[in-house]
C-alpha positions as CSV (number, residue, x, y, z in Angstrom):
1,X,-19.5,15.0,-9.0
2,X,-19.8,12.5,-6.0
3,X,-19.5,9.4,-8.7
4,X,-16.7,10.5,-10.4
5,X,-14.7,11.2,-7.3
6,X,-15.4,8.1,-6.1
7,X,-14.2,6.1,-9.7
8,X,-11.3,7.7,-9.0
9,X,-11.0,7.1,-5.3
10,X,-11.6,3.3,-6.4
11,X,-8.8,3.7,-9.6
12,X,-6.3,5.4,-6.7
13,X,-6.5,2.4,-4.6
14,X,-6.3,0.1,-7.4
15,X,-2.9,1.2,-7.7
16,X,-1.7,1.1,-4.4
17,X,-2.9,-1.5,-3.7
18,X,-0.6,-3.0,-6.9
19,X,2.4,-1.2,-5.6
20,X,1.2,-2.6,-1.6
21,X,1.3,-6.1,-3.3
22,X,4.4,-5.9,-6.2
23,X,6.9,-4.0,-3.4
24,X,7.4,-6.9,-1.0
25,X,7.8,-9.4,-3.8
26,X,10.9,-7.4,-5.6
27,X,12.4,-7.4,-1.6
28,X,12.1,-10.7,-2.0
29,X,14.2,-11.5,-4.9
30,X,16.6,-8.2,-3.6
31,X,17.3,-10.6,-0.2
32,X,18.9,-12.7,-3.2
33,X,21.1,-10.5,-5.2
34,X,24.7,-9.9,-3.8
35,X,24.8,-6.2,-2.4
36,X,26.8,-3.5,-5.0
37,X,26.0,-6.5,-8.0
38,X,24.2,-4.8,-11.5
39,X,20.9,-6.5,-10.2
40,X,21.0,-5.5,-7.0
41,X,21.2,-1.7,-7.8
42,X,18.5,-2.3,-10.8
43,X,16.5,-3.7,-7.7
44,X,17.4,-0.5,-6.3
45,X,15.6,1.2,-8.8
46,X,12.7,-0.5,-9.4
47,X,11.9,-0.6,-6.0
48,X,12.5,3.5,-5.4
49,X,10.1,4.5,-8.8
50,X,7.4,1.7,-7.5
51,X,7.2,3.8,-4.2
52,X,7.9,7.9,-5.8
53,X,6.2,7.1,-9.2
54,X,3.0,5.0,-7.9
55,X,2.8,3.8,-4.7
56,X,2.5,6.9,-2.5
57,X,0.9,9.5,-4.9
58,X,-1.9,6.8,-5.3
59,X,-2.2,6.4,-1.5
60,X,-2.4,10.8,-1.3
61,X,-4.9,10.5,-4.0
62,X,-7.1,7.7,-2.6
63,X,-6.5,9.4,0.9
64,X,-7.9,13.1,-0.2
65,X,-10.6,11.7,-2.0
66,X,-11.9,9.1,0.4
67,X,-11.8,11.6,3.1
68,X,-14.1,13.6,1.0
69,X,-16.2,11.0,0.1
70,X,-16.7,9.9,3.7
71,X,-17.6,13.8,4.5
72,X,-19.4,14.1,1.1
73,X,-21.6,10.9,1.6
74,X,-21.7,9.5,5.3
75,X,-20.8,13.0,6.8
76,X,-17.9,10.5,8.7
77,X,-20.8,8.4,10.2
78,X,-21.4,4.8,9.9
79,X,-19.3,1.7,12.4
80,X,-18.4,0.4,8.8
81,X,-17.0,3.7,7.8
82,X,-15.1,3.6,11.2
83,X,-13.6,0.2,10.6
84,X,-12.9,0.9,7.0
85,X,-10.8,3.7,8.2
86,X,-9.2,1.8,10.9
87,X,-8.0,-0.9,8.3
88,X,-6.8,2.3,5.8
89,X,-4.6,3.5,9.1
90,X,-3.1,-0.1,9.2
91,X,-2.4,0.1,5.4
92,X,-1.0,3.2,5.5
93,X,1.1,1.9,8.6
94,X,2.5,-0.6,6.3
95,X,3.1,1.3,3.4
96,X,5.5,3.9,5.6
97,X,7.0,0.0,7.0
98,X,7.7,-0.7,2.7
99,X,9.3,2.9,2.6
100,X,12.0,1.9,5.8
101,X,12.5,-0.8,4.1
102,X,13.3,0.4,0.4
103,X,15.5,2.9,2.6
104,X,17.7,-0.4,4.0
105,X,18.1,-1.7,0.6
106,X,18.5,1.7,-0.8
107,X,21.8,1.7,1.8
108,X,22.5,-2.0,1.5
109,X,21.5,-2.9,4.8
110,X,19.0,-5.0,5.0
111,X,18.3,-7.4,7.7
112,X,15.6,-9.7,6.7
113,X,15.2,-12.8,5.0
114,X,13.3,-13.6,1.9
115,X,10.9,-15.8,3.7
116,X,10.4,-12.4,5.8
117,X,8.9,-10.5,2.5
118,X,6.8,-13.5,1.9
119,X,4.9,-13.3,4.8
120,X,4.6,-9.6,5.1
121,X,3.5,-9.2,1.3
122,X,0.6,-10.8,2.5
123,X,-0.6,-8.4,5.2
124,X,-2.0,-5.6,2.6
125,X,-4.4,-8.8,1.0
126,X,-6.1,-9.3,4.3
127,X,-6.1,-5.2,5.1
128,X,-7.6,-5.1,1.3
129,X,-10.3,-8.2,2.4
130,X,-11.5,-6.5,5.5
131,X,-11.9,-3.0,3.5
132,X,-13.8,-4.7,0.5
133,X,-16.0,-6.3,3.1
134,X,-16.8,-3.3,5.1
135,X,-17.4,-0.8,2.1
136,X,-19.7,-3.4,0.5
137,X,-21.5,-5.5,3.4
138,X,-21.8,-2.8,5.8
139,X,-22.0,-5.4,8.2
140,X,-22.2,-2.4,10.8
């Protein structure tokens, strides 16, 4: 059972991780589109499904399952396992950042500039690098 909770762990975080990664880059061709204009609204609702249809029910999913799988396998022990979960806080911090800011566009106030989603859709690639490093390396 442990094994196939944990292909699915790795297939929920998969997805978020997609959604973590695609989000910022529709904000930053949404900073573009003139506010009330047909592509601004279908940004609208691209960016709303991303986050209701994939993005947080795979982060619940990869949530509930990894929690079990650090009880199931490591019994919450382990540096690694304490970092790993410190970088998943961070991620998670930045996921409920994407959903203020699907909210601003949602109400067509948005304050940021493109350059602004650039640099942030970064942050969930070097969360993503410390988590794959720590899960495999165990450097701790």
């Amino acid at each position: 059972m442990y094994e196939w909770v944990k292909a699915v762990h790795v297939m929920a975080v998969i997805a978020w991780m997609a959604a973590l990664l695609y989000l910022p880059r529709l904000m930053v061709y949404h900073v573009d589109a003139a506010v009330g204009s047909q592509q601004s609204e279908t940004f609208k609702i691209m960016e709303r499904r991303l986050l209701r249809g994939i993005m947080t029910p795979s982060m619940v999913v990869a949530w509930v399952l990894g929690l079990y799988l650090s009880w199931a396998g490591f019994g919450f022990r382990g540096g690694w396992l304490h970092g790993k979960i410190a970088l998943v806080l961070a991620m998670s911090a930045m996921h409920g950042y994407l959903v203020g800011r699907v909210r601003a566009f949602a109400e067509d106030r948005n304050d940021k500039p493109g350059r602004f989603y650039r640099i942030i859709n970064e942050v969930p690639a070097v969360l993503m690098a410390g988590i794959v490093i720590l899960v495999v390396v165990k450097p701790f």
